[in-house]
C-alpha positions in Angstrom: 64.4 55.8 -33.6 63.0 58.0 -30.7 60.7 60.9 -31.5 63.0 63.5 -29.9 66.1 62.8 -32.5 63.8 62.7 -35.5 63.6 65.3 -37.7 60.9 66.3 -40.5 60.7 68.6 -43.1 56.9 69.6 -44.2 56.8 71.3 -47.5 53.5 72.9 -48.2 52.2 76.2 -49.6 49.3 76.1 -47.6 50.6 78.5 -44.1 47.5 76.2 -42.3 48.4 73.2 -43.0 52.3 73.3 -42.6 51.4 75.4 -39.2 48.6 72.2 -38.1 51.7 69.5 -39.0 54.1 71.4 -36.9 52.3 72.0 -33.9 51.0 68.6 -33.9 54.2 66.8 -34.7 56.3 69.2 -31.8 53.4 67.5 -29.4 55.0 64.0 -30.0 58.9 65.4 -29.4 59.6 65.4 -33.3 61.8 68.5 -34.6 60.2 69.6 -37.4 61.2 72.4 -39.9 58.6 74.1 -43.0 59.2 75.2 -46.5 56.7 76.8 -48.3 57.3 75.1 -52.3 59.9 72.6 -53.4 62.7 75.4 -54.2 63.0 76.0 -50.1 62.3 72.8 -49.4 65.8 71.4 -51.6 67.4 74.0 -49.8 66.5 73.0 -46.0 67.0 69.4 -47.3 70.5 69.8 -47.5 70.8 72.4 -45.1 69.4 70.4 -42.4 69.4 66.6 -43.9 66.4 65.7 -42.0 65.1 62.0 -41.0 61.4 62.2 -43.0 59.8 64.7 -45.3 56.1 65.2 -45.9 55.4 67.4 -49.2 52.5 68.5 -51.0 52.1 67.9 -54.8 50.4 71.6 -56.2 52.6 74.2 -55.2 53.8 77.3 -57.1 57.7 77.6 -57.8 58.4 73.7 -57.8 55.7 71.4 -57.1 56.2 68.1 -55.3 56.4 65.3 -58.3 59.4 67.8 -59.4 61.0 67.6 -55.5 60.7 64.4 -55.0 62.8 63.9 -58.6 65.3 66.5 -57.7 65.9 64.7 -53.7 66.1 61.0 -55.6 68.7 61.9 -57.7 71.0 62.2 -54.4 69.4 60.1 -51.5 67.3 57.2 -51.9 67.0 56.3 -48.2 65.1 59.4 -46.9 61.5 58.3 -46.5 59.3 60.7 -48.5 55.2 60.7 -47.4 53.0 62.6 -49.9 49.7 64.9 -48.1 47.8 66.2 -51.4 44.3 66.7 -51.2 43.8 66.2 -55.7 42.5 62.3 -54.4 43.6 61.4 -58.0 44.7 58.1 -58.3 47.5 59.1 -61.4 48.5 61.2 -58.6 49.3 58.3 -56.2 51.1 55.9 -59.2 53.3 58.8 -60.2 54.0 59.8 -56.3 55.2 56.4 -55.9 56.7 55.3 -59.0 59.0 58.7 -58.0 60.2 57.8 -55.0 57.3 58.3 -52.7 57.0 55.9 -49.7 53.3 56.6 -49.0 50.5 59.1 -49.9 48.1 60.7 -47.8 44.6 62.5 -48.6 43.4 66.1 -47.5 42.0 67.2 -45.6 43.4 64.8 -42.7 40.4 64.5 -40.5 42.2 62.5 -38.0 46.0 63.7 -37.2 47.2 60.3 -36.1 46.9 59.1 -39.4 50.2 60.7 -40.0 51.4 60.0 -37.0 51.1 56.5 -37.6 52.6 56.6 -41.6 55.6 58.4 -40.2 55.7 55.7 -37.5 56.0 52.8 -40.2 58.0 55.3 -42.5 60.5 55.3 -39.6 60.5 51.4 -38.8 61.1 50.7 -42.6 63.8 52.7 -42.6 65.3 51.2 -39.5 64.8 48.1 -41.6 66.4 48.5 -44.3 69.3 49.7 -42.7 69.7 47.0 -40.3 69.2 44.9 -43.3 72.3 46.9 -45.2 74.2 46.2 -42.5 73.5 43.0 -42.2 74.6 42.2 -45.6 77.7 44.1 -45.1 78.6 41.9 -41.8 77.4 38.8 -44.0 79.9 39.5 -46.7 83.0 40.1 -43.8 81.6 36.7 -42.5 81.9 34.5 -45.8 85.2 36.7 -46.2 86.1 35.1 -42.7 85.1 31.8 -43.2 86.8 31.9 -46.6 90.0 32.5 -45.1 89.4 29.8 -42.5 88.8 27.0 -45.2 91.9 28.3 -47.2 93.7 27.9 -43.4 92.4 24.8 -43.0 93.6 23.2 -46.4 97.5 24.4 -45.1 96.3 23.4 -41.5 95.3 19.4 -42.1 94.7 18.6 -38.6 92.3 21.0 -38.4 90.0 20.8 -41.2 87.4 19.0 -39.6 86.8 22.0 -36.6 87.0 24.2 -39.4 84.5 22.5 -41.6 81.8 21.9 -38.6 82.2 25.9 -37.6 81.5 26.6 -41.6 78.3 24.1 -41.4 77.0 26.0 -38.4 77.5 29.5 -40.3 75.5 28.1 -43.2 72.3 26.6 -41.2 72.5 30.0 -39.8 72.6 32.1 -42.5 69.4 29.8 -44.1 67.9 30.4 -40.9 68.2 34.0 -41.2 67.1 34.1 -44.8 64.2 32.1 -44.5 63.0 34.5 -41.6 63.8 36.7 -44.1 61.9 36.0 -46.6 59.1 35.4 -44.5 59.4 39.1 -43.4 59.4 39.8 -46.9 56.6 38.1 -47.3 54.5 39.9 -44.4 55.6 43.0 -45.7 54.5 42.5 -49.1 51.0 41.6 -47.7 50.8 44.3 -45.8 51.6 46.8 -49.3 48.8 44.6 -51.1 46.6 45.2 -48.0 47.2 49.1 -48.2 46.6 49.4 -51.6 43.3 47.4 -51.6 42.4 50.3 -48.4 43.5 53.0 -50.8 41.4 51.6 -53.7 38.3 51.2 -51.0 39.7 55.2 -50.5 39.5 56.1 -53.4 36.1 54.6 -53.9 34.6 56.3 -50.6 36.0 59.8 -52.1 33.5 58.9 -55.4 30.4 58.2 -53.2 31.4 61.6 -51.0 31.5 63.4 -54.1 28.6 62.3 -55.3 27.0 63.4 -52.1 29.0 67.1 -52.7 26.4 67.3 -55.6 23.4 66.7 -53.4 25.2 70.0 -51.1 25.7 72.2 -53.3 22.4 71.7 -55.3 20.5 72.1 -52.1 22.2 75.0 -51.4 21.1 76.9 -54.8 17.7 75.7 -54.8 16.7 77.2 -51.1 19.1 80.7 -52.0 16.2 81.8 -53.9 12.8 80.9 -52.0 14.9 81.9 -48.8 15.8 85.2 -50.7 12.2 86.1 -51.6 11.3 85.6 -47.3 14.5 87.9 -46.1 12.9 90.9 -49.0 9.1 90.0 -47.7 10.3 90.6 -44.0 12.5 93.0 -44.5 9.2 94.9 -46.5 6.9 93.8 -43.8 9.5 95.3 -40.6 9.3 98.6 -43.0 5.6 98.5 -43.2 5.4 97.9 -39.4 7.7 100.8 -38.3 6.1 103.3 -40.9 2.8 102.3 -39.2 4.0 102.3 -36.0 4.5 106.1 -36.6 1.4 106.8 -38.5 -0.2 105.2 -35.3 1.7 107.4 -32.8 0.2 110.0 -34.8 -3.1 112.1 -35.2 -3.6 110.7 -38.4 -4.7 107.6 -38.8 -7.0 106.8 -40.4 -9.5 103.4 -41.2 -8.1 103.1 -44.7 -4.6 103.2 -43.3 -5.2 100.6 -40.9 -6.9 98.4 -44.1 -3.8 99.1 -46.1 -1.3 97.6 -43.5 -3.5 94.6 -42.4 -3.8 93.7 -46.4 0.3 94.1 -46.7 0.8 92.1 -43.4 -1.4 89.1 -45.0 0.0 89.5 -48.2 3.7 89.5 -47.1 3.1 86.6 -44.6 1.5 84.6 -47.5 4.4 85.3 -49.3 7.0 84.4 -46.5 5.3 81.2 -45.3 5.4 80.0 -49.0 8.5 80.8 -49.9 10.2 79.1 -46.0 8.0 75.8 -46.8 9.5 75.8 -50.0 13.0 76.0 -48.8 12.3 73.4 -45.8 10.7 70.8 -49.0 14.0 71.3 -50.7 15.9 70.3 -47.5 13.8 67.8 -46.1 14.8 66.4 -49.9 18.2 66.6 -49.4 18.4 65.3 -45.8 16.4 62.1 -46.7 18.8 61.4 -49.7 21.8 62.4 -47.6 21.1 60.0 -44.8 20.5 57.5 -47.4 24.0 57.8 -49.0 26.0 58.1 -45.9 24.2 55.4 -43.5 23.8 52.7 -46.0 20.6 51.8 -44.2 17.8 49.6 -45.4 14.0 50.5 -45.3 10.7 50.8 -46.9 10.5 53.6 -49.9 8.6 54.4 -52.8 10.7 54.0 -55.5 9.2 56.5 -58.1 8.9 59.2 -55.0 12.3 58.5 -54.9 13.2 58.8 -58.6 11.6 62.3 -58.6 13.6 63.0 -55.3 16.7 62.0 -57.1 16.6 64.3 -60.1 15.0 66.9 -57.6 18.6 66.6 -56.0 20.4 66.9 -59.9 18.0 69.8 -60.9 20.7 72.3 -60.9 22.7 70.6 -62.8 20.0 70.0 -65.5 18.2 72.7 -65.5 20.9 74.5 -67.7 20.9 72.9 -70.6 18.3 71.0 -72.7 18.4 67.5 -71.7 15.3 65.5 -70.5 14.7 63.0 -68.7 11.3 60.5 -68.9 11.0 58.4 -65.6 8.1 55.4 -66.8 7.4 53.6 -62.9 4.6 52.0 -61.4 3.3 54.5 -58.8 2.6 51.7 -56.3 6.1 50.2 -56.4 7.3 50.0 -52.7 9.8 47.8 -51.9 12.0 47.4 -48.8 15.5 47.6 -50.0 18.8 50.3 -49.8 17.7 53.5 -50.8 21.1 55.1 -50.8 22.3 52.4 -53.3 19.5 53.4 -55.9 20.7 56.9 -55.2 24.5 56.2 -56.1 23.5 54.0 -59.0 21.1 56.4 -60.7 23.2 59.2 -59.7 26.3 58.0 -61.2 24.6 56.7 -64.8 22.7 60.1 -65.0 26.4 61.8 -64.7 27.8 59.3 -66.6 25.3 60.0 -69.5 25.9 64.1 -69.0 29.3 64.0 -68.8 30.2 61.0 -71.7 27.0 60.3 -73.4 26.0 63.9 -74.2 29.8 65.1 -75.2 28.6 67.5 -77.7 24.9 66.8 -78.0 23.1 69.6 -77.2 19.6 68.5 -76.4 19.6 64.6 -75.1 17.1 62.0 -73.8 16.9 59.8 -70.9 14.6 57.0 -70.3 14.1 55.4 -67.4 11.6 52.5 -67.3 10.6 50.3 -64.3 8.6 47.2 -64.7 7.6 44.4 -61.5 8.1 40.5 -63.4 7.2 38.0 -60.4 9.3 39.8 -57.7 11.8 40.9 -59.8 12.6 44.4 -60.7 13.7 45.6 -64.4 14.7 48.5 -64.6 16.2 49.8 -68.4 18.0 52.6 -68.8 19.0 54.6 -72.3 20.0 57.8 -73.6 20.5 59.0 -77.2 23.6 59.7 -76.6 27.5 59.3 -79.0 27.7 56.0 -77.7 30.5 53.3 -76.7 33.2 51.5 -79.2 33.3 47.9 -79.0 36.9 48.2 -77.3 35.7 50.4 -74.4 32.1 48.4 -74.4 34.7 45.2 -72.5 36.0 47.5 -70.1 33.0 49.9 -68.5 32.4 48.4 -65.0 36.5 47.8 -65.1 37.8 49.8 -62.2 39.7 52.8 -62.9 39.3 52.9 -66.6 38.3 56.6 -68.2 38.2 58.1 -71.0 38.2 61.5 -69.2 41.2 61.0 -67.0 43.1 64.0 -68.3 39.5 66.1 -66.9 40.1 64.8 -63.4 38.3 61.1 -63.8 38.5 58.4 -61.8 37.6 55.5 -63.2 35.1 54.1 -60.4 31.8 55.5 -61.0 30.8 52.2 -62.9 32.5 50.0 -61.1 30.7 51.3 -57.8 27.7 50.8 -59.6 28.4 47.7 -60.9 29.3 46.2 -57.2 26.2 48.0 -55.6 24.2 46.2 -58.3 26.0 42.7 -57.7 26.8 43.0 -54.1 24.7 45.3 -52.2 21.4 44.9 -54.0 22.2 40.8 -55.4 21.1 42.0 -58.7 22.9 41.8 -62.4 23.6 44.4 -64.6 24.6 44.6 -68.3 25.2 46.9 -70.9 24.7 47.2 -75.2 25.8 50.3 -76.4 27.5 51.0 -80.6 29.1 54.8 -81.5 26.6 57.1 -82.4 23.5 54.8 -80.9 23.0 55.9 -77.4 23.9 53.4 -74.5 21.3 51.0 -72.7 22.0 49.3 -69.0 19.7 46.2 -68.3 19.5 45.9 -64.8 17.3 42.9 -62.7 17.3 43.7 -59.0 15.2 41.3 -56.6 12.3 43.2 -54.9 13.4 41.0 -51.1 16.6 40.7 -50.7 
């Protein structure tokens, strides 16, 4: 199907977005029309009965799981792709299990993404109506060939040409469905092979958020040393102009000029501590960053790089009561991933605040690292509520939460279980009863 006959309906309360789809997708020769929430968007449907539709899922009035009910109930065929930006896997099953022929993640960093999905959206569809017709020319063939045996059985003399034409229309029609079933085949590869790239998704949206954490703590903890050196300067430019007049003046004095000199030192003290303050907490935050993001190895201290890790978690901590006791040799260097140890402590720490203190008001962490002949145990514990036996199986399963109804996803242990295994070729186990904290066992070698 050629771009220039094709047309799309995008359904999206954003004006942004929907505006960003259409200009893009008129580039390429598609026709494209917008709705704003699923209520216009049933009413263009059948107003305008386009080839594709691309739909959002949160949207006042009628949101997209309900659109994509209403259209099934009277076309099957039209390809439906999902943009959402929730990243919740629920999200994807229930898009699907709708209707939905794919699903999409904001923000779309790359346009040609959807290009390409309503490419294959389009060739499926092409498909499966080649394929519907070729059933229905299949079933006027064996009605053919039908008549030609019942012919043939009044016509003697010529049920043997009848009989070899019949014999050629069956090794054809094998033919056909064994390439059939081998496209089949491919094509249900290719749907295993897109969900293993959504999972791997899904899994790179975890480690992102992760690093959201790391943003948005560095951004509170330099707002208030930066705040103190915008008042000092602001002060000192004050001070400055008022003694720029007292100096145009008749009336300075010595003691003026002492006063000003003392504020000028004092304010600069004050600014210079305050900026170096601000550029330790960034510095902090680039170096874990990097880490997280490049995947690179090198040489680290790992308690520096404990204390840079809850530096990183310190506004999330430092409103409530919990503590945490990090017990590492000083010396310990080792030359390994640091942005692995950052996602793995990162995601039990969270794992422990979010689960593990559900209702405890003032918990414990302990982190303890100990060197045993070039291998690394590390134990980790809280005082937490615990895990039952039942869940205790399933921890580094992948997507299974107890907190999916709070947004959860299901892969923070998992991701810590393969960075364990995988990235660091280390093990990792757990022992944990309800009420009696949790404890994770982890060997790591110190050279990989």
């Amino acid at each position: 199907m050629e771009s220039e006959s094709v047309k799309i309906l995008c359904i999206d309360d954003e004006d942004m977005i929907r505006q960003n789809l259409y200009d893009y997708l008129e580039d390429f020769g598609y026709t494209v029309m917008q709705a704003c929430d699923g209520v216009e968007g049933i009413h263009k449907f059948r107003l305008f009965n386009p080839d594709l539709v691309l739909v959002d899922l949160r949207m006042p009035n009628m949101d997209g799981f309900q659109f994509i009910s209403s259209i099934r109930t009277f076309n099957t065929e039209v390809p439906i792709i999902v943009i959402s930006g929730t990243g919740l896997i629920q999200d994807v099953i229930d898009a699907l299990r709708l209707g939905a022929w794919d699903y999409l993640t904001k923000p779309i960093e790359d346009m040609a993404i959807v290009e390409y999905s309503i490419k294959k959206a389009l060739e499926k569809r092409q498909l499966i109506i080649e394929n519907n017709n070729y059933k229905s020319n299949l079933e006027k063939i064996v009605e053919l060939r039908t008549k030609a045996l019942n012919d043939s059985n009044i016509l003697l003399n010529n049920e043997i040409i009848y009989r070899n034409k019949a014999e050629q229309a069956l090794k054809k029609l094998n033919e056909d469905l064994e390439n059939r079933v081998k496209e089949r085949t491919i094509e249900l590869e290719n749907s295993l092979d897109n969900l293993q790239k959504t999972k791997s998704k899904l899994i790179q949206s975890e480690k992102l958020a992760s690093l959201g954490v790391l943003v948005s703590g560095v951004a509170h903890e330099i707002n208030t040393p930066l705040g103190v050196a915008v008042t000092a300067t602001s002060f000192l430019s004050d001070t400055v102009t008022d003694y720029l007049e007292l100096y145009n003046s008749i009336d300075l004095k010595k003691s003026d000029l002492d006063k000003f000199l003392n504020t000028t030192v004092e304010s600069t003290k004050i600014i210079l501590k305050n900026l170096s303050r601000a550029a330790e907490r960034v510095n902090s935050f680039k170096k874990l960053a990097v880490d997280q993001t490049s995947g690179e190895r090198r040489l680290f201290n790992l308690l520096e790089y404990f204390n840079d890790i809850l530096e990183s978690l310190h506004p999330k901590l430092k409103h409530t009561k919990h503590i945490i006791h990090i017990d590492c040799p000083s010396n310990l260097e080792i030359d390994s991933f640091p942005g692995a140890y950052s996602q793995i402590f990162t995601n039990l720490i969270f794992n422990s605040l979010i689960h593990g203190f559900d209702g405890v008001e003032a918990g414990v962490i302990d982190i303890n690292v100990q060197l045993d002949n070039d291998i690394i145990n590390i134990t980790y514990k809280d005082n937490g509520v615990g895990i039952i036996a039942d869940h205790l199986t399933k921890i580094f399963d992948p997507f299974f939460t107890t907190k999916r109804s709070s947004g959860g996803t299901g892969l923070g242990m998992n991701i810590v279980y393969n960075l364990i295994t995988r990235t660091l070729n280390g093990s990792i186990d757990c022992k944990s009863e309800a009420g009696n904290g949790i404890e994770f066992i982890i060997q790591i070698p110190k050279y990989l």
